[in-house]
Structures are given as structure tokens and as C-alpha cells.
C-alpha beads as a LAMMPS data file, in Angstrom:
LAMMPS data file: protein, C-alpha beads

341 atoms
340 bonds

1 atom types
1 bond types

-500.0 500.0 xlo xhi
-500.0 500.0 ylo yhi
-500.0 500.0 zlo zhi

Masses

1 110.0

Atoms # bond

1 1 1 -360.620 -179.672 116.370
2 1 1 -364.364 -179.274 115.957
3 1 1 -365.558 -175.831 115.366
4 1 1 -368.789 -175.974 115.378
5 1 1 -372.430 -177.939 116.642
6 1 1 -372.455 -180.637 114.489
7 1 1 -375.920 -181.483 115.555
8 1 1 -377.237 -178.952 113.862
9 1 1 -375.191 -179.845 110.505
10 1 1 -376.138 -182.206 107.974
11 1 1 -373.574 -184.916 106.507
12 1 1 -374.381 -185.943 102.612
13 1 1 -372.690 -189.117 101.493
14 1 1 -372.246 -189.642 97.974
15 1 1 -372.127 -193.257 97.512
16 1 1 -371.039 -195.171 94.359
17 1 1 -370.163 -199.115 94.010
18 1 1 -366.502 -198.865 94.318
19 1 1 -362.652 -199.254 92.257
20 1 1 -359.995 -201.094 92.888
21 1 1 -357.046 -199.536 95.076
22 1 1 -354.862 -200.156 92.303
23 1 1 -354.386 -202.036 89.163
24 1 1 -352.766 -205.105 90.135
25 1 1 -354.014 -208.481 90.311
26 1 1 -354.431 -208.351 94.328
27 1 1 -356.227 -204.975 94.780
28 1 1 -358.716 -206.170 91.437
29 1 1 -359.223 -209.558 93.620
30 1 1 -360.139 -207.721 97.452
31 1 1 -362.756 -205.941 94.945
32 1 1 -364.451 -208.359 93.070
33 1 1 -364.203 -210.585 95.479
34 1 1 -365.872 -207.757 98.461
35 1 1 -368.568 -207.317 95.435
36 1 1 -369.213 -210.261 93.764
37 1 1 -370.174 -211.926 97.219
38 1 1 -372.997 -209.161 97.740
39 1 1 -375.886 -211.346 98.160
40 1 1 -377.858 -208.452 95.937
41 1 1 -375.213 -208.398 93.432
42 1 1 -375.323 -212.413 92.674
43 1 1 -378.543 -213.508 94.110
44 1 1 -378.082 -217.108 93.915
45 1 1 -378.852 -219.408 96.841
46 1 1 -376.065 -219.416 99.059
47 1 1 -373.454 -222.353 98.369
48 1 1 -374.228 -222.010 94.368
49 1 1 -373.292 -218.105 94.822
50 1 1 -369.968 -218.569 97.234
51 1 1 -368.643 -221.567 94.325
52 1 1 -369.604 -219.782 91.739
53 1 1 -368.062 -216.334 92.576
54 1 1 -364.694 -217.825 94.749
55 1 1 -363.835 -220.690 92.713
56 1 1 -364.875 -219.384 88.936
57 1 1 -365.259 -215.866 88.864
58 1 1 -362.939 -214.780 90.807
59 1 1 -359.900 -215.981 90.333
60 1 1 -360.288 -216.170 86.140
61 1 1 -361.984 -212.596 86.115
62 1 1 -359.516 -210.534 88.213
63 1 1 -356.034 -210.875 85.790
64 1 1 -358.872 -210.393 82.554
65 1 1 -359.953 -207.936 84.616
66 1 1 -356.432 -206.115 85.498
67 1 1 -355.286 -205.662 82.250
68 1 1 -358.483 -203.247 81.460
69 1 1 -358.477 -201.348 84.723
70 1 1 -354.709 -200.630 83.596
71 1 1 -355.927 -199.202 80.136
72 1 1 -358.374 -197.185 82.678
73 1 1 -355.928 -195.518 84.959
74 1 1 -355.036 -191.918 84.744
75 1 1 -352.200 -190.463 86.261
76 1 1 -354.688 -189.014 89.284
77 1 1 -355.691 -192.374 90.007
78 1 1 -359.014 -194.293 89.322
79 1 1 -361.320 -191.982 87.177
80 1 1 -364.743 -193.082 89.047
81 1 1 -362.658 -191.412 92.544
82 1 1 -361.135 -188.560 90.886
83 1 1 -365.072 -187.366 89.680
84 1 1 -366.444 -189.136 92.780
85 1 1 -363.790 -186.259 94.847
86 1 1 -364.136 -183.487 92.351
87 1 1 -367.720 -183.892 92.892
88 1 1 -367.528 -183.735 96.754
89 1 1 -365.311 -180.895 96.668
90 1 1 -367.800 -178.972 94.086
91 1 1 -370.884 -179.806 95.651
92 1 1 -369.432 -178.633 99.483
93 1 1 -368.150 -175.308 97.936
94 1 1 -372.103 -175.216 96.397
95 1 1 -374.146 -176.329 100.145
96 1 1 -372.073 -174.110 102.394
97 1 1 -371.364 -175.209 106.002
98 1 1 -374.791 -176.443 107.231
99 1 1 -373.834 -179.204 104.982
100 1 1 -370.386 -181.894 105.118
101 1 1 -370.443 -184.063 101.775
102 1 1 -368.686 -187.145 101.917
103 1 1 -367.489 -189.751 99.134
104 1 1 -368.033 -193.268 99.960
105 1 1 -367.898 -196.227 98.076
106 1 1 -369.743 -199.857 98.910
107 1 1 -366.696 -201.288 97.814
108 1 1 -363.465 -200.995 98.953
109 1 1 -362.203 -197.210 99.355
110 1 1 -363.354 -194.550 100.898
111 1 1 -365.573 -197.602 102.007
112 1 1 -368.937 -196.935 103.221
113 1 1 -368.503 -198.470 106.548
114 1 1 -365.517 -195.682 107.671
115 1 1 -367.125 -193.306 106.493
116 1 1 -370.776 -193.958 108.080
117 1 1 -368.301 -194.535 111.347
118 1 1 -367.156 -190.732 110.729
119 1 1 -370.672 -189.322 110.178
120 1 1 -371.630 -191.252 113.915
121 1 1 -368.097 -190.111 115.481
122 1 1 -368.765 -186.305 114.527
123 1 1 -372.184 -186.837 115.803
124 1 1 -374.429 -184.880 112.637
125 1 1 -378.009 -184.213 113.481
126 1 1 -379.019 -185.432 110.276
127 1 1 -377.623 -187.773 107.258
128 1 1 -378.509 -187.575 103.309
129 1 1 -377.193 -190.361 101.596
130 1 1 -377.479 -190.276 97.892
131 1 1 -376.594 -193.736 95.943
132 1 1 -375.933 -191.814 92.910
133 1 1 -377.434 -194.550 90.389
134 1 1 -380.621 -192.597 88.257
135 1 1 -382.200 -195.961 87.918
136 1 1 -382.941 -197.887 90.999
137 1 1 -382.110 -201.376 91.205
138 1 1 -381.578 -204.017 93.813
139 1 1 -377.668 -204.582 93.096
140 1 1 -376.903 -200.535 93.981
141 1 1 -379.120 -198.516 95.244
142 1 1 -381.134 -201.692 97.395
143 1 1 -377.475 -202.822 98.898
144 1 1 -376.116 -199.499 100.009
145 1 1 -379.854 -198.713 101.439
146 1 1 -379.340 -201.631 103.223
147 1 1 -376.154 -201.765 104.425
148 1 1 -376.547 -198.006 105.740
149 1 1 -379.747 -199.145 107.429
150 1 1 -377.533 -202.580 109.166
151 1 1 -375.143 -200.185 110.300
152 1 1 -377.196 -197.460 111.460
153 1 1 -378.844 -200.047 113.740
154 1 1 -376.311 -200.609 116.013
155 1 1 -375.684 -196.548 116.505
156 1 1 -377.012 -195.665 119.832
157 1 1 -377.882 -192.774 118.803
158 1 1 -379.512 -192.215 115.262
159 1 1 -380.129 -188.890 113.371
160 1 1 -382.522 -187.996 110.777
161 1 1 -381.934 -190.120 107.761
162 1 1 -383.005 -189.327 104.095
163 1 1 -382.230 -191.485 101.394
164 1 1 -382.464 -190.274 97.395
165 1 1 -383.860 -193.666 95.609
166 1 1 -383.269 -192.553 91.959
167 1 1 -383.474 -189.488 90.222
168 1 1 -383.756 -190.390 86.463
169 1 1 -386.805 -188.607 85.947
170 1 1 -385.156 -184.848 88.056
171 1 1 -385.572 -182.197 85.104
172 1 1 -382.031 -181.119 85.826
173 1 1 -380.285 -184.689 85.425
174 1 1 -381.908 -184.597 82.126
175 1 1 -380.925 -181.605 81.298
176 1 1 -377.354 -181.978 82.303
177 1 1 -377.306 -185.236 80.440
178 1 1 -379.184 -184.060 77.307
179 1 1 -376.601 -180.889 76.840
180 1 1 -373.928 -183.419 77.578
181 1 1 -375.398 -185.246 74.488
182 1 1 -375.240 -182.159 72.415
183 1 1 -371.966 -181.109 72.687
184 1 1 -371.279 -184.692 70.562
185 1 1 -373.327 -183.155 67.895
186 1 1 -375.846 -186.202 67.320
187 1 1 -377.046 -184.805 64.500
188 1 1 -374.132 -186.084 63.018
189 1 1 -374.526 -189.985 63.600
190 1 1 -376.561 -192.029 61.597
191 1 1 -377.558 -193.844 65.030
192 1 1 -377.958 -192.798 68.437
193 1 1 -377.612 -195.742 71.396
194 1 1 -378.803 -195.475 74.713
195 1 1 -376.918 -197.973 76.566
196 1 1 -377.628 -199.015 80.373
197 1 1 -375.942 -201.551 82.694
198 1 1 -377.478 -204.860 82.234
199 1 1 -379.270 -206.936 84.896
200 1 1 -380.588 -210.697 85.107
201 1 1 -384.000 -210.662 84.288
202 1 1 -385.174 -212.720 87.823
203 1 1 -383.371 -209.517 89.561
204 1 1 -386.413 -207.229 87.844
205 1 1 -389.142 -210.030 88.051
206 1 1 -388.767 -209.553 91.692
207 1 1 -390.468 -206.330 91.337
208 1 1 -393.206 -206.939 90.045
209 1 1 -393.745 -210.889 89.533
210 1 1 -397.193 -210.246 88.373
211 1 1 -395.575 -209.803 85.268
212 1 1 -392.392 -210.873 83.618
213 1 1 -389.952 -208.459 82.251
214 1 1 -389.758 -209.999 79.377
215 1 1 -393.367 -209.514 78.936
216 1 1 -393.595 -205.754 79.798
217 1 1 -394.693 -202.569 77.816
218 1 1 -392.614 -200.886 79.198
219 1 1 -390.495 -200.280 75.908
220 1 1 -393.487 -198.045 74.836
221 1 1 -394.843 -196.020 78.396
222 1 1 -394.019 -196.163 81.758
223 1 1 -396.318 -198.967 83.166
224 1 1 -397.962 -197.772 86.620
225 1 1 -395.670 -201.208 87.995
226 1 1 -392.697 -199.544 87.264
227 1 1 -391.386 -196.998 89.690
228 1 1 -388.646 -198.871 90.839
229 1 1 -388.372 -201.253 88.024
230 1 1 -384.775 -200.833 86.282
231 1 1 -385.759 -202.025 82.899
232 1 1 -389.141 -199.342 82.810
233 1 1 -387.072 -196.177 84.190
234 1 1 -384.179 -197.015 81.478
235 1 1 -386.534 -196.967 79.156
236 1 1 -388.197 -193.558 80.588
237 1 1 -384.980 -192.514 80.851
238 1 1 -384.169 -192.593 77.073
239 1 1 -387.825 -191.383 76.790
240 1 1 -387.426 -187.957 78.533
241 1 1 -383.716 -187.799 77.079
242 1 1 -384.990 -188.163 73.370
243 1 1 -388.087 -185.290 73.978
244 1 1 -384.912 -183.139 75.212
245 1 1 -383.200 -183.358 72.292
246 1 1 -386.340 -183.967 69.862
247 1 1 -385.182 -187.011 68.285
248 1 1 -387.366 -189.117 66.012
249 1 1 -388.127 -193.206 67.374
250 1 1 -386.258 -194.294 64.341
251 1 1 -382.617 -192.033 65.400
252 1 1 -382.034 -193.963 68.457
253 1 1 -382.170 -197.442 69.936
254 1 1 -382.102 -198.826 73.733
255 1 1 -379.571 -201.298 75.164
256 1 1 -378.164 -203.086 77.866
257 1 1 -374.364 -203.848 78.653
258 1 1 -372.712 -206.073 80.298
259 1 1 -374.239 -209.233 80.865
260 1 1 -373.244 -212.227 82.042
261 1 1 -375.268 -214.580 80.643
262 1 1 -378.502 -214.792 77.754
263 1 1 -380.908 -214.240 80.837
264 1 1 -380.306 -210.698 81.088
265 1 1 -382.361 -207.508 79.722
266 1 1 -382.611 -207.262 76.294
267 1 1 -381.641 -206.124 73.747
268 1 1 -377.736 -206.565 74.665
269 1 1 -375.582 -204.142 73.610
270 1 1 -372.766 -205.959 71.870
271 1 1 -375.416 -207.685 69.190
272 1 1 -376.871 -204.372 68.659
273 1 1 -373.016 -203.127 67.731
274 1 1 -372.940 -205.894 64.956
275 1 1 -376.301 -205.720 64.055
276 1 1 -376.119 -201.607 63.156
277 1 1 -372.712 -202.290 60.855
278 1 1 -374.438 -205.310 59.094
279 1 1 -377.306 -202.678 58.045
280 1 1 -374.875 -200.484 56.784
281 1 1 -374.851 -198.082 59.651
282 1 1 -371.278 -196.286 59.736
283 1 1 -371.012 -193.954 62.504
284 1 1 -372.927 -194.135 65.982
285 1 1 -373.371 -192.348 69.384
286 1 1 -373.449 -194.279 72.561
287 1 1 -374.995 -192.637 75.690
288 1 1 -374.965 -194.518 78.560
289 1 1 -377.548 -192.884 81.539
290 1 1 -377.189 -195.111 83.748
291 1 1 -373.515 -193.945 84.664
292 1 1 -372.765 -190.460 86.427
293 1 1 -369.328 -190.912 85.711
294 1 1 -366.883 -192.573 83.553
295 1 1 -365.328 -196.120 84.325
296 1 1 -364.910 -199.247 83.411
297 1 1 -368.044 -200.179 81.808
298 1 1 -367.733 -196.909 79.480
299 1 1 -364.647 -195.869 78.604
300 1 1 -363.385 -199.255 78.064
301 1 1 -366.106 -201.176 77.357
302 1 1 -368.122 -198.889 74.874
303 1 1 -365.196 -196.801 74.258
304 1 1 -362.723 -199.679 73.212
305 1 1 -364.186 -202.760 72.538
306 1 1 -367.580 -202.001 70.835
307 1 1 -365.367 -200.234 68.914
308 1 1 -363.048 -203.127 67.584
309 1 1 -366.432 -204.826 67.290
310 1 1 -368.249 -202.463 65.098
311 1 1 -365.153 -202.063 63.208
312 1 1 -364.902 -205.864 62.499
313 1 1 -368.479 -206.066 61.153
314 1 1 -367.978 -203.035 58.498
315 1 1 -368.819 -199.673 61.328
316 1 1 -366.219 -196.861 61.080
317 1 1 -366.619 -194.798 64.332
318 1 1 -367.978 -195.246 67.886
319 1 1 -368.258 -192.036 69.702
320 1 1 -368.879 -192.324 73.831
321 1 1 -370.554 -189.420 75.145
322 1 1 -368.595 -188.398 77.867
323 1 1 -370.832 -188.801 81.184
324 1 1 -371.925 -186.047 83.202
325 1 1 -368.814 -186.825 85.533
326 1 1 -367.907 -182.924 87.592
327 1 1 -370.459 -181.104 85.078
328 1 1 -371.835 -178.102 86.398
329 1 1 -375.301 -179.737 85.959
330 1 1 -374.622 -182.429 87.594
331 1 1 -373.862 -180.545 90.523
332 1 1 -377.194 -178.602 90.267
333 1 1 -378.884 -182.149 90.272
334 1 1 -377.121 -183.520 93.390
335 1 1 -377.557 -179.858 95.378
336 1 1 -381.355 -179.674 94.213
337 1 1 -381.944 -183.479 95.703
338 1 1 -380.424 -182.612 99.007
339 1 1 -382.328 -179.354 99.306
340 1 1 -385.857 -180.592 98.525
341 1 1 -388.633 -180.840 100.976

Bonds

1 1 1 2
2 1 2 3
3 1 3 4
4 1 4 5
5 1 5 6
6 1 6 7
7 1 7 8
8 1 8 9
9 1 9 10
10 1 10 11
11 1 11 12
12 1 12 13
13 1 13 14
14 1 14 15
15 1 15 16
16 1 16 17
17 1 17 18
18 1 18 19
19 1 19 20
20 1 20 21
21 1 21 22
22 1 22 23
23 1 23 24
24 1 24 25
25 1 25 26
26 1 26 27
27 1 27 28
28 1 28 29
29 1 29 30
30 1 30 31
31 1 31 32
32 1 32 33
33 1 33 34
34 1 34 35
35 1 35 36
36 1 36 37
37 1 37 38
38 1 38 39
39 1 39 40
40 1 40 41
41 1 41 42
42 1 42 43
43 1 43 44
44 1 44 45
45 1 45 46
46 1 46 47
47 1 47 48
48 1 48 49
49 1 49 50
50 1 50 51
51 1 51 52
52 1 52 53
53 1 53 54
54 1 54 55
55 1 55 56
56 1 56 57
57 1 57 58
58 1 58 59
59 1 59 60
60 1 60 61
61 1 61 62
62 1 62 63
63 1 63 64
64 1 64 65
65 1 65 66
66 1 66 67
67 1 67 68
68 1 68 69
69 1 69 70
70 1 70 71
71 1 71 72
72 1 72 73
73 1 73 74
74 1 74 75
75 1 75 76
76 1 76 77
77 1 77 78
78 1 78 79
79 1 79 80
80 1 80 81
81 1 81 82
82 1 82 83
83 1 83 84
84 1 84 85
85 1 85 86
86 1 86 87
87 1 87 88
88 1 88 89
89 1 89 90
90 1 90 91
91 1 91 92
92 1 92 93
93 1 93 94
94 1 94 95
95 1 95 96
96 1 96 97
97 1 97 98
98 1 98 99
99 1 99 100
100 1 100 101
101 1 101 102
102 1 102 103
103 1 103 104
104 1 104 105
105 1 105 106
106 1 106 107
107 1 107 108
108 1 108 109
109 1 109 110
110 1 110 111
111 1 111 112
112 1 112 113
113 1 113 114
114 1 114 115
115 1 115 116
116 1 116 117
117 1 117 118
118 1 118 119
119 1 119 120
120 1 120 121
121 1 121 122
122 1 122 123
123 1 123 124
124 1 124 125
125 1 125 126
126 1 126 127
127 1 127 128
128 1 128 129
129 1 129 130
130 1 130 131
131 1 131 132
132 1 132 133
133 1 133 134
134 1 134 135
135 1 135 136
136 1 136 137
137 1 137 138
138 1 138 139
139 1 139 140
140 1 140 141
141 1 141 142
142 1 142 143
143 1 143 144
144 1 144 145
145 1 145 146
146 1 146 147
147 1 147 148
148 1 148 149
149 1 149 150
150 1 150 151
151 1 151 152
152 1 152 153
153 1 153 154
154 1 154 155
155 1 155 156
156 1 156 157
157 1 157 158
158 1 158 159
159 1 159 160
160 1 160 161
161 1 161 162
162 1 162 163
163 1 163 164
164 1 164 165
165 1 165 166
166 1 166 167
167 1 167 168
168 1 168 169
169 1 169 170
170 1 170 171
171 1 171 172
172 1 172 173
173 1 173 174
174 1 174 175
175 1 175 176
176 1 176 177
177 1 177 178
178 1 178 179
179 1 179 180
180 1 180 181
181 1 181 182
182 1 182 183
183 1 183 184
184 1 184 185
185 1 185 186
186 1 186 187
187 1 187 188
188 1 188 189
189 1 189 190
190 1 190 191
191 1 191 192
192 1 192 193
193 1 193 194
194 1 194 195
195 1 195 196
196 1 196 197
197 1 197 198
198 1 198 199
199 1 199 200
200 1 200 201
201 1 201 202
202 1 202 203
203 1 203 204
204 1 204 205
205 1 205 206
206 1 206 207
207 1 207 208
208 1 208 209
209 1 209 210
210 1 210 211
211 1 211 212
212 1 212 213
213 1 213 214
214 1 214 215
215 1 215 216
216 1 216 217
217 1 217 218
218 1 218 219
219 1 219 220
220 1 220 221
221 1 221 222
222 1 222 223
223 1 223 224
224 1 224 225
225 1 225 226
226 1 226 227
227 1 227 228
228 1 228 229
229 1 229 230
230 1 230 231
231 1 231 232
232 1 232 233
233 1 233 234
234 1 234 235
235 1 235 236
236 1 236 237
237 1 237 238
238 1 238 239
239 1 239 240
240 1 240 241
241 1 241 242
242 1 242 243
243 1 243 244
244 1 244 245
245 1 245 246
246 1 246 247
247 1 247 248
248 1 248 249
249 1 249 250
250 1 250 251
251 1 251 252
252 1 252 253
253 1 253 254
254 1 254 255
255 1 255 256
256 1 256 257
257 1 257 258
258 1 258 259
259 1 259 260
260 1 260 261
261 1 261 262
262 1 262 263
263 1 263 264
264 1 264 265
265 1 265 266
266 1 266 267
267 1 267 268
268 1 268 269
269 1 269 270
270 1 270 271
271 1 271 272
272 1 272 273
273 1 273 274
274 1 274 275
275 1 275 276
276 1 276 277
277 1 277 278
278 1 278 279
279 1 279 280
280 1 280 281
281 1 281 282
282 1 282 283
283 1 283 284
284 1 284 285
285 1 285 286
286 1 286 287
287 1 287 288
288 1 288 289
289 1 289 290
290 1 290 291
291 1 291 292
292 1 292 293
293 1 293 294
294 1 294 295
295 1 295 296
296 1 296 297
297 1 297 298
298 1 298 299
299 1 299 300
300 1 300 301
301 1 301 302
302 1 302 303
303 1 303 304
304 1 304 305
305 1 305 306
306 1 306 307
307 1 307 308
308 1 308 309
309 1 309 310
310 1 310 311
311 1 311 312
312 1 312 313
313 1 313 314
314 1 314 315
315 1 315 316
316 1 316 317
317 1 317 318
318 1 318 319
319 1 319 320
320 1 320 321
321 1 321 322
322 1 322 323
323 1 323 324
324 1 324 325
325 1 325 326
326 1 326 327
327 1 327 328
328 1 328 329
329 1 329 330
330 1 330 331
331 1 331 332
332 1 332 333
333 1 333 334
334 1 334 335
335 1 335 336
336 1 336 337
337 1 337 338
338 1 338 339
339 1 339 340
340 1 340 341
């Protein structure tokens, strides 16, 4: 039973791309299949993308796929949901009832569409939705934007709507990420990396095609092109993190995860792995900014296998910083975006 005027309550929906319901084969399928087939995810022309992703990817990925989601699992469930909930639960006890925070996902469950159908059922006067992504890019923060706005649309009646872009450069996600970063000690590693989620380099030549990515600056300052460009605000990113923690240009290097094929942002992350061992580096920190919590692409994939790799090619240890996940700081960030002006 409703206890009080929604309309003059705000709903916050903290959106992130989305886990498997379990992990099994099927479940890892309705996923990749739900987000490989995001025209802003694989931005191929249209018959490449759909043979491509349901003929190839698909079906060979998901088992490959299984098996590390089932290293992933905790007891509680998926980790990204467990923060993704913690969060929610934190961040309501921190608004107070003007406010009803919501976890979505743009990918299976809670999916975004149910829970934008919730917000519009319990009629809020105003919506805050918060892809919570630091960097923008087309493939997370551009498809939820858009698929809130497509949905929105056909509302008949539609509040107030404020949408948080990125948030890389907010003084207190840097701060919660930079005294994440020194509870690890880095003073102790011989290297510090800074590892983001790769992208296909025609995905960030669409924002600016003036100039190529590959041809960018950006690795030195923040080009006045690159506000929404993903490569320039990982690399401002690392900026701003390394002034936190007053690290020297030669204690840390940037690189990107992930990719699918050599057309992606560079340096990758894997040849950077072999390349520190074969120069006698023994023991390195991995940071990865671009997450807010823990998953796949960290635990497992820095975690795990840069591990094996580094150990193969003569590295001893790997250490993930943990990501901010329910850190108080964290929380601070996301209350401070949905307060401001």
C-alpha cells in the first residue's frame, strides 16, 4: 500500500550492464545473446552483426564463457548484484525518503525495462538514472540513455528526468578509488597498471572523426575533443588517480582489456602482462577504473588469468585492487551526483 505522494518523490536507478541468472550454459546464452545483439555493443551493419553474434559468438562463447562465471559465483549469488543491492540498500538508508533507489540492469535481471515500468506504475515526480560507468562510452552509458529515453516515450505521462553521463573526473570517485589503491600498499610493486575495458577503435572515432584515436594526444592532456571520448577520460582518469597518490610517470602504465580483435585501444592489457615479466618486472598492481564493482572482467580476468600469464613469462605476483564495490566512498560519490544542482 502506498504511503505517501509519490509525485513529490524522486526514483534513482542505478543501472549497470547486467549477469547472468545463473551459471549454466542457458542463463550465460539469454545474456550474451540479449547483449551481444545491442546494436551499440556490436556496431556492425545489420546482417554482418546478427551472423556474427548468433551463429559464432554465441553459441562458442557461452560454455567458454560458463565455466568462468562458475569460478565467479559466490554463495550470495552473482558478485556485480550482490554490490549492485548492497549499494541500493546503502545509498537509500543515505537519501532518506524523498528519494527510492532502484537496481537495474540493461541486461537481463532486475532488467531495466521492469523496473522503468515500476518507476511509471508508482507514478514519481521525477527520475535520476545513473549508468554507473566513470567513463562514458557508446556501448553503456549511450545504450541505457537510450533505451530509457525509447521507453520513456511511450509514458503518457513523463516526469523530470536527469541523467549522470560519467563521473570520472567527481573529486570523491577519485578519492574513493585512490584510498582503495592505498590500502594495496603500491609502494610495494615495482609496477602499477591502470587497466580499462577495451573498445574498437571506430566506436571512439565516432566521436570525434576529425581525428583518429589512434592519432590522439590524449595519452599526455585531456584534448578539448575529449569530453565524452572513452580513450581521453581513461587516460584523465589515471591522470587525476596518479596526482592522488603522487606517483612518478615511470611507476605506472595505462591499458585496455578485453578486446576482441587488434582494432581495439591500445596498448592491450595482456601484451603489457608479458611485456613487464620479460623486463624483469616481478610484482605488479592492477587497478582497473573503469569498473565500480567486481566481475567478470576483474576478478577473473586480471585476477586469474593475467596471472597464469605473467607467471609463464618469469612475473611472480599479480595483485587486483579490489574495486570500490559497497565502499563508503563510493556511496558519497553516487549521493553527491544525485544531490547536485
Amino acid at each position: 500500500m502506498q504511503t505517501m505522494d509519490n509525485s513529490k518523490r524522486t526514483a534513482v536507478l542505478l543501472v549497470n550492464v547486467g549477469t547472468p541468472d545463473e551459471p549454466k550454459v542457458p542463463a550465460v546464452r539469454r545474456y550474451l545473446f540479449e547483449f551481444l545483439n545491442d546494436r551499440r555493443v556490436i556496431d556492425l551493419p545489420l546482417i554482418p552483426q546478427k551472423l556474427l553474434v548468433n551463429l559464432i559468438i554465441v553459441p562458442f562463447r557461452a560454455p567458454k564463457s560458463t565455466k568462468l562465471y562458475e569460478m565467479l559465483w559466490t554463495p550470495e549469488g552473482s558478485p556485480l548484484l550482490v554490490n549492485a543491492e548492497k549499494n541500493r540498500e546503502k545509498l537509500q538508508a543515505a537519501l532518506g525518503d524523498e528519494f527510492q533507489v532502484f537496481t537495474a540492469m540493461r541486461y537481463q535481471n532486475p532488467h531495466l525495462r521492469k523496473v522503468l515500468r515500476e518507476v511509471r506504475d508508482q507514478r514519481f515526480g521525477r527520475m535520476i538514472v545513473i549508468p554507473v560507468f566513470p567513463q562514458y562510452a557508446s556501448s553503456t552509458t549511450g545504450t541505457i540513455a537510450q533505451f530509457v529515453s525509447q521507453e520513456v516515450a511511450r509514458w503518457n505521462v513523463i516526469p523530470e528526468i536527469r541523467m549522470v553521463s560519467q563521473f570520472y573526473d567527481h573529486p570523491t570517485f577519485i578519492k574513493a578509488f585512490s584510498e582503495r589503491i592505498k590500502s594495496y600498499h603500491p609502494e610495494d610493486y615495482d609496477h602499477i597498471v591502470f587497466s580499462y575495458h577495451g573498445l574498437p577503435n571506430r566506436q571512439v572515432d565516432k566521436v570525434h572523426p576529425e581525428i583518429a584515436s589512434t592519432k590522439c594526444t590524449c595519452e599526455q592532456a585531456m584534448p578539448a575533443h575529449g569530453k565524452y571520448c572513452y580513450k581521453a577520460t581513461c587516460y584523465e582518469t589515471t591522470r587525476l588517480l596518479a596526482n592522488a597518490l603522487n606517483l612518478k610517470r615511470e611507476d605506472y602504465s595505462v591499458s585496455f582489456q578485453s578486446r576482441l580483435t587488434k582494432n581495439w585501444l591500445k596498448p592491450f592489457s595482456d601484451e603489457l602482462v608479458i611485456q613487464k615479466a620479460k623486463e624483469g618486472v616481478k610484482r605488479m598492481l592492477f587497478v582497473a577504473p573503469a569498473f565500480v564493482a567486481d566481475c567478470l572482467e576483474t576478478t577473473i580476468e586480471l585476477g586469474v588469468e593475467y596471472q597464469e600469464l605473467f607467471e609463464e613469462h618469469g612475473g611472480e605476483k599479480i595483485q587486483l585492487v579490489e574495486s570500490l564495490n559497497d565502499h563508503p566512498l563510493w556511496i558519497e560519490t553516487l549521493k553527491e551526483l544525485i544531490l547536485q544542482p
